[in-house]
Phi, psi and omega in degrees: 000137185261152198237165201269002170269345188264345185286140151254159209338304207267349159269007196268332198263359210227312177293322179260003135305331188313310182337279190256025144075019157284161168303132160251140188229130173242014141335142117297019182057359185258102200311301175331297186289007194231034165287083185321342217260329173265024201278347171311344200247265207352337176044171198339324174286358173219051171227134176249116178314152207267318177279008137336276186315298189297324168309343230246279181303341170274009186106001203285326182240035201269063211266150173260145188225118170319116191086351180229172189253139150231145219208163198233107161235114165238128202231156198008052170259156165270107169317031206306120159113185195279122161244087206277112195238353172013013207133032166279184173231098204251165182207000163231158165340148174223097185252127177229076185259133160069058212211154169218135172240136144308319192235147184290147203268141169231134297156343208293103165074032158300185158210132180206196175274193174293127174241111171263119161244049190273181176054017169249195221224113151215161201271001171177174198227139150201109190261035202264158188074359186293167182232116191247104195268058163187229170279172136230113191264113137291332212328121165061013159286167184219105145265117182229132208097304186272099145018142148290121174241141194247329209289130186082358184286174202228121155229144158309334196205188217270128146311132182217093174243355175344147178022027169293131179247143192209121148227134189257175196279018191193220182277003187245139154251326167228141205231124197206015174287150211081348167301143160235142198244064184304350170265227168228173176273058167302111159206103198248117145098002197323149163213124182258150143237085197141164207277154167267128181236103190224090130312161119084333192310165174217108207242102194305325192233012160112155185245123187245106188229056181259149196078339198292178199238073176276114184260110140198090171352099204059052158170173254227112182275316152188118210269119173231042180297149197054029217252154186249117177210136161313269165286152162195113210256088196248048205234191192031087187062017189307142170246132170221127167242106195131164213276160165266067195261120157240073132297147189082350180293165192226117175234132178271316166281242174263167171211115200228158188215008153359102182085004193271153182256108201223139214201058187277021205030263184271002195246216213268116190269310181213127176253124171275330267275173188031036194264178165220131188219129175311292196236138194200120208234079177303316165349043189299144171287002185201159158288135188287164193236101189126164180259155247229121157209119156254061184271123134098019184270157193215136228201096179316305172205130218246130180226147184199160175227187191301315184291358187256024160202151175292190184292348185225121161238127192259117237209003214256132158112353172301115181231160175224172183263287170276141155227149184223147150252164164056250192272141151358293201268024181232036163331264172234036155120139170233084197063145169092194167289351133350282177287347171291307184295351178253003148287344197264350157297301171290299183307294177337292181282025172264289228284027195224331171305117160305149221004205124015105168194122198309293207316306178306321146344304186284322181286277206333304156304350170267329169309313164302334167294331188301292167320324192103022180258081160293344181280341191249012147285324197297308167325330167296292202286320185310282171356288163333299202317299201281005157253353167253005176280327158327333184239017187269165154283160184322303182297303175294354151285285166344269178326321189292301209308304194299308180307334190264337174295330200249350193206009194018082191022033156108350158300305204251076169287009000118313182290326172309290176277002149322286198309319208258318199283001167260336183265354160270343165318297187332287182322319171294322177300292197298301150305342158279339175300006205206147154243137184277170148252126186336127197264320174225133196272128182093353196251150154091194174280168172280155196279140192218106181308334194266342173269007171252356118347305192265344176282334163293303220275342200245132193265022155243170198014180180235150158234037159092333177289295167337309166285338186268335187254154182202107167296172190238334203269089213305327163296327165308297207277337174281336192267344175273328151310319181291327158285331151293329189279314168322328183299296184307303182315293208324294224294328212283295195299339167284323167317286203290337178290322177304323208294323196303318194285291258261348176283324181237018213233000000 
């Protein structure tokens, strides 16, 4: 038990503020000399022993003073020996600003208040199982060497790491699965060297990360599977050099990555799969470096601009309610060549899913539809058509081939009566410029190029011409075959391309 004749001066100044929750400050006023990252050098007069602290914080002075609270606030002290707090039960403040610990602070399974360790310098954290009834502030602090350990902890109110650099001994610098948060997560400008890992966390009010830097290269910049948040704010510059995994996650509000910078290298830059997010805020400052996989993510509402996707995009099961690119009004396009480029957009980011797969298609045309553009769902499904024909075999690449010339697989039937009004032009010209012969002489109507035209070209019923006339001529006579057979294709491709529009369109 430490007794108050063995403290020296600044722990003697520190014990008797404890009482009434004054600032103890051991600053010199000289911004050089009050560098935590040197605090090792500072000598006897501003180094307080960590069992100092903990004795403090466990009851050691726990004289009650009218009107005041008491709480252990220490400002530019050097921090000596271990401040190990482990299973405690702690009941006042813990303030350390502009403080050096020597040794990493432990937290393992306390139940304590709001822990401020800011503008300081220490080699590791470890709260994990802590039940923390208030903040825990990192703020502009450096944890270095050591880990954030996080895991399974509980806090009342807000994570604070705003402009903190955290390096861990190994790929984790913050280690947080399992949190439960009831405030948020601040970390505007946060820089891990190493991945941030919050699995499973439940963060009520949300992770706020715009500007941070998370570095790890070849491995996992930051792993959030499963994770529950109101919001998750990953913009103005957020950087991950290293994959970004949110599969599963459930965000009731945004999830926005608006300015953001993401550098997963040849593999996976950001995984959605299975996440559901209200509002998904696409909007990267560059195309990510690594691939895009939203399979089976699902999203109330979706934003995205040219720049925000790589070359693979992964797409077969992603549904939205609403989608926008870039600006409000080019949703989908507003009218005009407008709308053409922004369908021919959106097919471009279909067209990014490696091979083949119906669904994306299917949504995106059912969005258009949703809206009133039906010509530019029919435009979709076309689309569709003439990319699973790719993968079809040589007779069924034919047939498709056809179907999409005379009938655009049953989207454009419009194209149908083009064909016929040119093959009956052809025929007419051609057949009034030619005389036929009679099949019984004095028998049938007088000969009419354009209705024994539409009677070659149409393979139902007759209008008398057909049966009654015969060239002599040979060339004539190939071209009133080439127009029955033409007849038949039309008619066959128009069925089946309509039946096709009218089952799945």
């Amino acid at each position: 038990m430490l007794s108050y004749e063995e403290l020296t001066p600044p722990e003697r100044a520190l014990w008797d503020a404890f009482p009434e929750g004054r600032r103890v400050d051991l600053r010199t006023g000289v911004a050089e000399a009050d560098v935590p990252a040197d605090g090792a050098r500072w000598g006897a007069g501003r180094t307080v022993r960590a069992a100092v602290v903990a004795a403090l914080l466990l009851g050691a002075n726990d004289e009650e003073r009218s009107g005041a609270v008491a709480a252990l606030r220490l400002v530019g002290a050097c921090v000596s020996g271990r401040l190990d707090l482990s299973g405690a039960e702690i009941s006042h403040t813990l303030s350390l600003e502009g403080c050096r610990l020597d040794e990493p602070v432990r937290l393992y399974g306390a139940t304590t208040r709001t822990v401020v360790i800011a503008d300081s310098w220490v080699p590791g954290v470890d709260a994990e199982l802590a039940r923390i009834g208030g903040d825990l502030d990192l703020r502009r602090s450096t944890v270095a060497g050591g880990a954030l350990n996080l895991i399974n902890a509980r806090m009342a109110a807000n994570l604070v790491v705003s402009d903190a650099e955290v390096s861990g001994p190994g790929e984790w610098a913050v280690l947080a699965g399992g949190l439960v948060l009831e405030g948020s997560v601040f970390g505007e400008r946060l820089v891990t060297r190493g991945g941030l890992r919050v699995p499973g966390a439940q963060l009520l009010n949300g992770l706020f990360l715009p500007g941070a830097r998370l570095e790890n290269p070849g491995g996992v910049a930051l792993a959030g599977g499963g994770v529950v948040a109101s919001s998750v704010d990953c913009s103005q510059g957020f950087t991950a050099l290293g994959e970004v995994r949110l599969p599963r996650t459930r965000i009731g509000g945004l999830l926005t990555f608006e300015g953001a910078y993401l550098d997963g290298g040849v593999g996976t830059a950001l995984d959605c799969v299975s996440m559901s997010v209200g509002e998904f805020d696409h909007r990267f400052a560059t195309p990510p470096s690594g691939l895009v996989d939203l399979r089976s993510a699902q999203t109330a509402w979706f934003r995205d601009s040219e720049q925000s996707w790589p070359e693979k995009v992964l797409l077969d099961g992603f549904t939205y309610g609403s989608i926008r690119s870039g600006d409000d009004s080019s949703a989908a396009g507003v009218g005009g060549t407008r709308a053409r480029d922004e369908v021919a957009r959106r097919l471009g980011w279909v067209r990014r899913n490696p091979g083949y797969a119906p669904q994306p298609y299917e949504q995106l045309a059912g969005w258009y539809r949703q809206i009133g553009h039906d010509d530019d769902a029919r435009r979709v499904l076309l689309a569709k058509q003439r990319h699973r024909r790719l993968t079809l075999s040589l007779p069924a690449r034919v047939w498709g081939h056809l179907l999409d010339v005379t009938v655009g697989y049953g989207y454009r039937p419009w194209m149908a009566g083009v064909w016929l009004l040119a093959l009956t032009l052809l025929g007419t010209v051609v057949f009034s410029t030619h005389t036929p012969s009679a099949v019984k002489e004095g028998e049938g109507s007088p000969f009419q190029p354009f209705v024994y035209t539409l009677d070659l070209l149409v393979p139902i019923g007759d209008l008398g011409q057909r049966g009654g006339w015969y060239w002599s001529e040979g060339g004539v006579q190939w071209l009133a075959y080439l127009l029955i057979a033409f007849g038949w294709v039309l008619t066959t491709a128009i069925v089946a391309g309509v039946t096709r529009a009218l089952q799945k369109g």
